[in-house]
C-alpha positions as CSV (number, residue, x, y, z in Angstrom):
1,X,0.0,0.0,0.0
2,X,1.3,3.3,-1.2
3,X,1.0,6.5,1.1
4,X,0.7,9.9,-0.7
5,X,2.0,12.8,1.0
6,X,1.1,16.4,-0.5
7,X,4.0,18.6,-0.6
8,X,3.5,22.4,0.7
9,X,3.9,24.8,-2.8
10,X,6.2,27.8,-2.9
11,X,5.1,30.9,-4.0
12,X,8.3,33.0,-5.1
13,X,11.8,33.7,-3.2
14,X,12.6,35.9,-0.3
15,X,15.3,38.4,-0.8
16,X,17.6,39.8,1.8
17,X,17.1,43.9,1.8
18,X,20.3,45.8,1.1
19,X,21.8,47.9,-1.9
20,X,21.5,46.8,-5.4
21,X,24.4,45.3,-6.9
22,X,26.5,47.6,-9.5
23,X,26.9,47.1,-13.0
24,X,30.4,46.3,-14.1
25,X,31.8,48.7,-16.9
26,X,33.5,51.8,-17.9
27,X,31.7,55.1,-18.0
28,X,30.5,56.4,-21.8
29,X,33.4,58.5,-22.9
30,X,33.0,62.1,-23.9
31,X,32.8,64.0,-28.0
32,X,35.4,63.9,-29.3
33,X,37.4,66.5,-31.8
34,X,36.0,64.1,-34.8
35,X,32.7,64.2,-33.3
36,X,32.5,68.7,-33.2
37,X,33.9,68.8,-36.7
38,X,30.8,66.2,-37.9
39,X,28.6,68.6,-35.7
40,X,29.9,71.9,-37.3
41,X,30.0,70.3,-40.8
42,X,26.1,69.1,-40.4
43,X,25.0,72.6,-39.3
44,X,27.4,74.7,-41.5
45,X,24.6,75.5,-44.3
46,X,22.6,77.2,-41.3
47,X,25.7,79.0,-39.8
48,X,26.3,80.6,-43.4
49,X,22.2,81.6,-43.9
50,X,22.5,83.1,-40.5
51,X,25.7,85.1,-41.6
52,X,24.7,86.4,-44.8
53,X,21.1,86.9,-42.8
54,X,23.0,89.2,-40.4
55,X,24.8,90.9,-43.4
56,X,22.0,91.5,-45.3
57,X,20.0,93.0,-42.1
58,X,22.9,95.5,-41.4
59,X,23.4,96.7,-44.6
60,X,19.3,97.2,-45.0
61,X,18.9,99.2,-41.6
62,X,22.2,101.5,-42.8
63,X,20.7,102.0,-46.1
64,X,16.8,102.8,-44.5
65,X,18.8,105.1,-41.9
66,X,20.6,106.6,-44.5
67,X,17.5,107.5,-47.1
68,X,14.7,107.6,-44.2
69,X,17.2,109.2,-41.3
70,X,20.9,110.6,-43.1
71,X,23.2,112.2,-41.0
72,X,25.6,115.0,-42.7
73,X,28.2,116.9,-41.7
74,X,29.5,120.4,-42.2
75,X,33.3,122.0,-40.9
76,X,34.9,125.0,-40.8
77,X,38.4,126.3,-39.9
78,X,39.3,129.1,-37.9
79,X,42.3,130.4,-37.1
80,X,43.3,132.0,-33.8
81,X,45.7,135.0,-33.8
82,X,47.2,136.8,-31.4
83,X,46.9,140.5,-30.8
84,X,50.4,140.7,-30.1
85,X,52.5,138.1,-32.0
86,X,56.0,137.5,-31.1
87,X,58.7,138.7,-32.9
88,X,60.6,135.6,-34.7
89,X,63.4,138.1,-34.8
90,X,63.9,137.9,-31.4
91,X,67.4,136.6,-29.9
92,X,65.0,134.9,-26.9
93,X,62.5,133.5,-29.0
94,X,64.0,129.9,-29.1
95,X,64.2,130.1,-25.6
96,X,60.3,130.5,-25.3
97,X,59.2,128.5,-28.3
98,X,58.1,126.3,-25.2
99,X,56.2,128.2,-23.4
100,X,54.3,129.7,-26.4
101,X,53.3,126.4,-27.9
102,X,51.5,125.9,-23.8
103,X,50.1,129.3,-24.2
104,X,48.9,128.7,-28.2
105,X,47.2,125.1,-26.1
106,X,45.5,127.6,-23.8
107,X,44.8,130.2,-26.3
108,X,43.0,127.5,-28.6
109,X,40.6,125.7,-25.7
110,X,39.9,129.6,-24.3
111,X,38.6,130.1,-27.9
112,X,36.9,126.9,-28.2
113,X,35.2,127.2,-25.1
114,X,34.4,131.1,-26.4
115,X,32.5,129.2,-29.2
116,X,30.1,127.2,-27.4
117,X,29.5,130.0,-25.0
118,X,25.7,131.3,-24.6
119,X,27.4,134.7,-25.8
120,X,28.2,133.2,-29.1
121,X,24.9,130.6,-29.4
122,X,22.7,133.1,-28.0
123,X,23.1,135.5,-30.8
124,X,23.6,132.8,-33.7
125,X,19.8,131.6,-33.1
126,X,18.5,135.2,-33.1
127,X,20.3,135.2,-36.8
128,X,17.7,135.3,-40.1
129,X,19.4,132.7,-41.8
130,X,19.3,130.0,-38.7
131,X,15.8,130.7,-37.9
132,X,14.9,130.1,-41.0
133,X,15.8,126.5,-41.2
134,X,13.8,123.1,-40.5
135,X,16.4,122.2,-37.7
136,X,15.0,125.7,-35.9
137,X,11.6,125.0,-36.4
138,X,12.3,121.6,-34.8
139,X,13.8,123.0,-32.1
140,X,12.0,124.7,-31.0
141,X,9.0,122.0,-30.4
142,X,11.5,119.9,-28.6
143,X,12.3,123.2,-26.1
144,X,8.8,123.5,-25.1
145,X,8.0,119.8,-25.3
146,X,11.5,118.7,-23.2
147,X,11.8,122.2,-21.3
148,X,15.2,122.7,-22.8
149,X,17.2,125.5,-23.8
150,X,17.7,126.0,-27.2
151,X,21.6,126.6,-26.6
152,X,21.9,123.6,-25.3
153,X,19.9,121.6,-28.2
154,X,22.3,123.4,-30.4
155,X,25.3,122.2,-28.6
156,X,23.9,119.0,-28.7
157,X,24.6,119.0,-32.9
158,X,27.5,121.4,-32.4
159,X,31.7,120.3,-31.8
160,X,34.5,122.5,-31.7
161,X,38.0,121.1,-31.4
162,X,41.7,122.6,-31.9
163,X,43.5,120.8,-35.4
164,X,46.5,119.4,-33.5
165,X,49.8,120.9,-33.9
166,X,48.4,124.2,-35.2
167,X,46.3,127.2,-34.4
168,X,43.3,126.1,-36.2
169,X,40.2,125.0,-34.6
170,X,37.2,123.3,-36.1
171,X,34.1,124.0,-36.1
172,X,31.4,121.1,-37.1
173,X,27.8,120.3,-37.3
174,X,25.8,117.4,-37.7
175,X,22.1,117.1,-38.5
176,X,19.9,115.6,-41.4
177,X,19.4,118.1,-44.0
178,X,22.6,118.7,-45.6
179,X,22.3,122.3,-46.4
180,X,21.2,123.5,-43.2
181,X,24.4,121.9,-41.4
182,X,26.9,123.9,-43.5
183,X,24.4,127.2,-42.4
184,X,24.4,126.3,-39.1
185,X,27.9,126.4,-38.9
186,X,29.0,129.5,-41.1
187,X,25.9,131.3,-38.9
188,X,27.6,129.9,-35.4
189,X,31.4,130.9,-37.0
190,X,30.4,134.4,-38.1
191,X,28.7,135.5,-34.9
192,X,31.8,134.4,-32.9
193,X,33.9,136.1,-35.2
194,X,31.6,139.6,-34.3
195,X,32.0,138.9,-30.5
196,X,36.1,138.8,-31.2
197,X,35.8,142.0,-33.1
198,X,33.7,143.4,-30.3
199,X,36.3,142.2,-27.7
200,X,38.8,143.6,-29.9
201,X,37.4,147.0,-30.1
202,X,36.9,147.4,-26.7
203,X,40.2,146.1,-25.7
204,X,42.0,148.8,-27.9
205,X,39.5,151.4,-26.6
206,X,40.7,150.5,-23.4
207,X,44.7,150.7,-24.5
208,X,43.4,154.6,-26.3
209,X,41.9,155.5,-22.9
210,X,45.1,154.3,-20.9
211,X,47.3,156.2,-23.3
212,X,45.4,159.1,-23.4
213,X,45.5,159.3,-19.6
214,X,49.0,158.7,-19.5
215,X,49.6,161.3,-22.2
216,X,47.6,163.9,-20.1
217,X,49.6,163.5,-17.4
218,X,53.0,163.8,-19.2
219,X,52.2,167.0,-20.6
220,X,50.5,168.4,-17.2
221,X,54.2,166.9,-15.9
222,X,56.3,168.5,-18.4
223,X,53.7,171.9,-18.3
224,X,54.7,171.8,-14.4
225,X,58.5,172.0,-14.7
226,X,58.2,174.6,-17.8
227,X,56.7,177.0,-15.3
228,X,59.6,176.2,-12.9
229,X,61.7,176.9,-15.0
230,X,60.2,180.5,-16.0
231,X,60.0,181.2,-11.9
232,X,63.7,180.2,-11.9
233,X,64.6,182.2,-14.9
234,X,62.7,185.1,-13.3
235,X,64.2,184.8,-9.9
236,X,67.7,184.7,-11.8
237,X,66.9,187.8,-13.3
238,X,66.2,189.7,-10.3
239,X,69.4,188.7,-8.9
240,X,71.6,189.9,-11.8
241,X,70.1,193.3,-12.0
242,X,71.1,193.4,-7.8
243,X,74.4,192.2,-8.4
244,X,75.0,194.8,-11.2
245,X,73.6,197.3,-8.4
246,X,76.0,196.7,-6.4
247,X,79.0,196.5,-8.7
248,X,78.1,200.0,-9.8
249,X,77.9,201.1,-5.9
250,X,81.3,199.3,-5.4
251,X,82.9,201.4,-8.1
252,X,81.3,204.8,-6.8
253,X,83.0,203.9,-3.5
254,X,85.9,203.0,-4.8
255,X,86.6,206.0,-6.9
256,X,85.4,208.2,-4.0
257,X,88.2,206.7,-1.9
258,X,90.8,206.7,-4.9
Protein backbone atom coordinates (compact mmCIF):
# COMPACT_ATOMS: atom_id res chain seq x y z
CA UNK A 1 0.00 0.00 0.00
CA UNK A 2 1.34 3.34 -1.19
CA UNK A 3 0.98 6.51 1.07
CA UNK A 4 0.67 9.90 -0.67
CA UNK A 5 2.04 12.82 1.01
CA UNK A 6 1.06 16.37 -0.52
CA UNK A 7 3.96 18.59 -0.57
CA UNK A 8 3.48 22.37 0.73
CA UNK A 9 3.88 24.82 -2.75
CA UNK A 10 6.19 27.84 -2.87
CA UNK A 11 5.07 30.89 -4.02
CA UNK A 12 8.32 32.96 -5.07
CA UNK A 13 11.82 33.68 -3.24
CA UNK A 14 12.60 35.88 -0.31
CA UNK A 15 15.34 38.35 -0.80
CA UNK A 16 17.55 39.80 1.81
CA UNK A 17 17.08 43.93 1.76
CA UNK A 18 20.33 45.77 1.13
CA UNK A 19 21.81 47.94 -1.91
CA UNK A 20 21.52 46.81 -5.44
CA UNK A 21 24.38 45.29 -6.91
CA UNK A 22 26.52 47.56 -9.52
CA UNK A 23 26.89 47.10 -12.95
CA UNK A 24 30.37 46.35 -14.12
CA UNK A 25 31.84 48.69 -16.93
CA UNK A 26 33.54 51.80 -17.89
CA UNK A 27 31.67 55.06 -18.04
CA UNK A 28 30.45 56.45 -21.84
CA UNK A 29 33.36 58.52 -22.89
CA UNK A 30 33.03 62.06 -23.89
CA UNK A 31 32.79 64.02 -27.95
CA UNK A 32 35.42 63.92 -29.27
CA UNK A 33 37.43 66.49 -31.83
CA UNK A 34 35.95 64.09 -34.82
CA UNK A 35 32.68 64.21 -33.30
CA UNK A 36 32.53 68.65 -33.20
CA UNK A 37 33.90 68.76 -36.69
CA UNK A 38 30.78 66.21 -37.86
CA UNK A 39 28.56 68.57 -35.70
CA UNK A 40 29.92 71.90 -37.26
CA UNK A 41 29.96 70.33 -40.77
CA UNK A 42 26.06 69.09 -40.40
CA UNK A 43 25.01 72.59 -39.34
CA UNK A 44 27.43 74.67 -41.54
CA UNK A 45 24.56 75.52 -44.25
CA UNK A 46 22.60 77.20 -41.31
CA UNK A 47 25.68 79.01 -39.82
CA UNK A 48 26.33 80.63 -43.43
CA UNK A 49 22.25 81.58 -43.92
CA UNK A 50 22.49 83.08 -40.45
CA UNK A 51 25.73 85.14 -41.62
CA UNK A 52 24.67 86.40 -44.82
CA UNK A 53 21.08 86.93 -42.81
CA UNK A 54 22.99 89.22 -40.44
CA UNK A 55 24.80 90.92 -43.43
CA UNK A 56 21.96 91.55 -45.28
CA UNK A 57 19.99 93.02 -42.14
CA UNK A 58 22.89 95.49 -41.39
CA UNK A 59 23.42 96.71 -44.57
CA UNK A 60 19.29 97.21 -45.00
CA UNK A 61 18.94 99.18 -41.64
CA UNK A 62 22.18 101.49 -42.83
CA UNK A 63 20.67 102.04 -46.11
CA UNK A 64 16.76 102.82 -44.48
CA UNK A 65 18.77 105.12 -41.92
CA UNK A 66 20.58 106.64 -44.46
CA UNK A 67 17.51 107.47 -47.13
CA UNK A 68 14.73 107.58 -44.21
CA UNK A 69 17.18 109.25 -41.27
CA UNK A 70 20.90 110.64 -43.11
CA UNK A 71 23.18 112.21 -40.97
CA UNK A 72 25.57 115.01 -42.66
CA UNK A 73 28.22 116.95 -41.67
CA UNK A 74 29.53 120.42 -42.22
CA UNK A 75 33.34 121.96 -40.89
CA UNK A 76 34.87 125.02 -40.78
CA UNK A 77 38.45 126.27 -39.89
CA UNK A 78 39.28 129.13 -37.87
CA UNK A 79 42.25 130.42 -37.12
CA UNK A 80 43.25 132.03 -33.83
CA UNK A 81 45.65 135.03 -33.79
CA UNK A 82 47.20 136.83 -31.36
CA UNK A 83 46.85 140.50 -30.85
CA UNK A 84 50.36 140.75 -30.09
CA UNK A 85 52.46 138.12 -32.04
CA UNK A 86 55.98 137.45 -31.06
CA UNK A 87 58.75 138.74 -32.93
CA UNK A 88 60.64 135.63 -34.71
CA UNK A 89 63.42 138.14 -34.77
CA UNK A 90 63.93 137.86 -31.40
CA UNK A 91 67.44 136.56 -29.86
CA UNK A 92 64.96 134.86 -26.94
CA UNK A 93 62.51 133.45 -28.99
CA UNK A 94 64.00 129.87 -29.13
CA UNK A 95 64.24 130.08 -25.62
CA UNK A 96 60.31 130.48 -25.31
CA UNK A 97 59.22 128.51 -28.28
CA UNK A 98 58.13 126.33 -25.19
CA UNK A 99 56.24 128.16 -23.43
CA UNK A 100 54.33 129.65 -26.35
CA UNK A 101 53.31 126.41 -27.86
CA UNK A 102 51.49 125.94 -23.76
CA UNK A 103 50.14 129.26 -24.25
CA UNK A 104 48.94 128.65 -28.24
CA UNK A 105 47.21 125.08 -26.10
CA UNK A 106 45.48 127.62 -23.83
CA UNK A 107 44.76 130.22 -26.27
CA UNK A 108 42.97 127.51 -28.59
CA UNK A 109 40.65 125.73 -25.66
CA UNK A 110 39.90 129.55 -24.34
CA UNK A 111 38.62 130.14 -27.93
CA UNK A 112 36.91 126.95 -28.16
CA UNK A 113 35.21 127.20 -25.09
CA UNK A 114 34.35 131.06 -26.41
CA UNK A 115 32.50 129.21 -29.21
CA UNK A 116 30.11 127.21 -27.42
CA UNK A 117 29.46 130.05 -25.01
CA UNK A 118 25.74 131.28 -24.65
CA UNK A 119 27.42 134.71 -25.76
CA UNK A 120 28.21 133.16 -29.07
CA UNK A 121 24.95 130.63 -29.38
CA UNK A 122 22.66 133.13 -27.95
CA UNK A 123 23.11 135.52 -30.78
CA UNK A 124 23.55 132.81 -33.66
CA UNK A 125 19.83 131.60 -33.15
CA UNK A 126 18.51 135.16 -33.14
CA UNK A 127 20.34 135.18 -36.85
CA UNK A 128 17.73 135.28 -40.08
CA UNK A 129 19.44 132.69 -41.76
CA UNK A 130 19.31 129.99 -38.70
CA UNK A 131 15.82 130.74 -37.93
CA UNK A 132 14.86 130.15 -41.01
CA UNK A 133 15.81 126.51 -41.16
CA UNK A 134 13.83 123.08 -40.48
CA UNK A 135 16.40 122.21 -37.65
CA UNK A 136 14.96 125.67 -35.90
CA UNK A 137 11.61 125.02 -36.39
CA UNK A 138 12.30 121.58 -34.79
CA UNK A 139 13.76 123.05 -32.06
CA UNK A 140 11.98 124.71 -30.96
CA UNK A 141 8.99 121.98 -30.45
CA UNK A 142 11.49 119.92 -28.56
CA UNK A 143 12.32 123.23 -26.13
CA UNK A 144 8.82 123.52 -25.08
CA UNK A 145 7.97 119.81 -25.34
CA UNK A 146 11.45 118.65 -23.19
CA UNK A 147 11.76 122.24 -21.34
CA UNK A 148 15.19 122.72 -22.83
CA UNK A 149 17.17 125.51 -23.78
CA UNK A 150 17.68 126.05 -27.21
CA UNK A 151 21.56 126.59 -26.63
CA UNK A 152 21.90 123.64 -25.34
CA UNK A 153 19.94 121.55 -28.23
CA UNK A 154 22.26 123.41 -30.37
CA UNK A 155 25.34 122.22 -28.57
CA UNK A 156 23.93 118.97 -28.70
CA UNK A 157 24.56 119.03 -32.89
CA UNK A 158 27.46 121.39 -32.36
CA UNK A 159 31.72 120.31 -31.83
CA UNK A 160 34.49 122.46 -31.70
CA UNK A 161 37.99 121.10 -31.39
CA UNK A 162 41.70 122.60 -31.87
CA UNK A 163 43.51 120.82 -35.35
CA UNK A 164 46.52 119.45 -33.46
CA UNK A 165 49.85 120.88 -33.91
CA UNK A 166 48.38 124.20 -35.22
CA UNK A 167 46.34 127.17 -34.39
CA UNK A 168 43.34 126.09 -36.18
CA UNK A 169 40.19 125.02 -34.57
CA UNK A 170 37.16 123.27 -36.08
CA UNK A 171 34.13 124.02 -36.06
CA UNK A 172 31.41 121.07 -37.09
CA UNK A 173 27.84 120.31 -37.33
CA UNK A 174 25.78 117.38 -37.68
CA UNK A 175 22.09 117.12 -38.55
CA UNK A 176 19.92 115.61 -41.38
CA UNK A 177 19.38 118.09 -44.01
CA UNK A 178 22.56 118.67 -45.62
CA UNK A 179 22.31 122.34 -46.42
CA UNK A 180 21.21 123.52 -43.24
CA UNK A 181 24.39 121.94 -41.37
CA UNK A 182 26.92 123.85 -43.50
CA UNK A 183 24.38 127.20 -42.36
CA UNK A 184 24.42 126.34 -39.05
CA UNK A 185 27.93 126.37 -38.92
CA UNK A 186 28.96 129.52 -41.07
CA UNK A 187 25.88 131.34 -38.85
CA UNK A 188 27.58 129.94 -35.44
CA UNK A 189 31.41 130.90 -36.98
CA UNK A 190 30.39 134.36 -38.05
CA UNK A 191 28.69 135.48 -34.94
CA UNK A 192 31.84 134.37 -32.85
CA UNK A 193 33.95 136.09 -35.25
CA UNK A 194 31.57 139.59 -34.33
CA UNK A 195 32.04 138.94 -30.53
CA UNK A 196 36.07 138.78 -31.21
CA UNK A 197 35.84 142.01 -33.13
CA UNK A 198 33.74 143.38 -30.26
CA UNK A 199 36.33 142.19 -27.65
CA UNK A 200 38.79 143.60 -29.87
CA UNK A 201 37.37 147.02 -30.12
CA UNK A 202 36.94 147.45 -26.66
CA UNK A 203 40.22 146.08 -25.69
CA UNK A 204 41.98 148.77 -27.88
CA UNK A 205 39.48 151.45 -26.59
CA UNK A 206 40.66 150.50 -23.38
CA UNK A 207 44.67 150.68 -24.47
CA UNK A 208 43.44 154.58 -26.25
CA UNK A 209 41.86 155.51 -22.94
CA UNK A 210 45.12 154.33 -20.94
CA UNK A 211 47.34 156.15 -23.35
CA UNK A 212 45.35 159.09 -23.37
CA UNK A 213 45.51 159.27 -19.59
CA UNK A 214 48.95 158.69 -19.47
CA UNK A 215 49.63 161.33 -22.21
CA UNK A 216 47.62 163.93 -20.10
CA UNK A 217 49.58 163.47 -17.44
CA UNK A 218 52.99 163.84 -19.16
CA UNK A 219 52.19 166.95 -20.61
CA UNK A 220 50.52 168.43 -17.15
CA UNK A 221 54.17 166.91 -15.91
CA UNK A 222 56.32 168.53 -18.43
CA UNK A 223 53.66 171.89 -18.35
CA UNK A 224 54.71 171.81 -14.37
CA UNK A 225 58.54 171.97 -14.70
CA UNK A 226 58.18 174.61 -17.77
CA UNK A 227 56.68 177.02 -15.28
CA UNK A 228 59.60 176.18 -12.91
CA UNK A 229 61.75 176.94 -15.00
CA UNK A 230 60.22 180.46 -16.02
CA UNK A 231 59.99 181.18 -11.94
CA UNK A 232 63.68 180.22 -11.93
CA UNK A 233 64.65 182.22 -14.90
CA UNK A 234 62.67 185.14 -13.35
CA UNK A 235 64.24 184.84 -9.86
CA UNK A 236 67.66 184.66 -11.76
CA UNK A 237 66.92 187.82 -13.33
CA UNK A 238 66.22 189.67 -10.27
CA UNK A 239 69.42 188.72 -8.91
CA UNK A 240 71.59 189.86 -11.83
CA UNK A 241 70.06 193.26 -11.96
CA UNK A 242 71.08 193.41 -7.84
CA UNK A 243 74.40 192.24 -8.41
CA UNK A 244 74.97 194.84 -11.23
CA UNK A 245 73.58 197.31 -8.37
CA UNK A 246 75.98 196.68 -6.39
CA UNK A 247 78.95 196.54 -8.66
CA UNK A 248 78.09 200.00 -9.81
CA UNK A 249 77.92 201.06 -5.90
CA UNK A 250 81.33 199.28 -5.35
CA UNK A 251 82.86 201.40 -8.10
CA UNK A 252 81.27 204.79 -6.79
CA UNK A 253 82.96 203.93 -3.46
CA UNK A 254 85.92 203.03 -4.85
CA UNK A 255 86.59 205.99 -6.94
CA UNK A 256 85.38 208.21 -4.02
CA UNK A 257 88.15 206.74 -1.88
CA UNK A 258 90.77 206.69 -4.88
Amino acid sequence: MTTLTSATPVFGTQFLPGPAPRLGGAAAPGPTGADLVRAIRQRLVMIILLWFFFIGATVALTLYMQMNYPEYQASSLVRVESLAPPDPEDPLRSEQSAGDKAFVERELQNQAHLIRSSAVLTEALQDPDLRRTKWFAETEVRAKEENERREDLLLDILSVAPVPDSNYLQVSASGRIKSEVATIVNVVVQHYKLVIEKRQKEFINQQKEQITQELERSQRALQSKKQEIEDFQKTSAISEEVMQEMRERVLTLDALVT
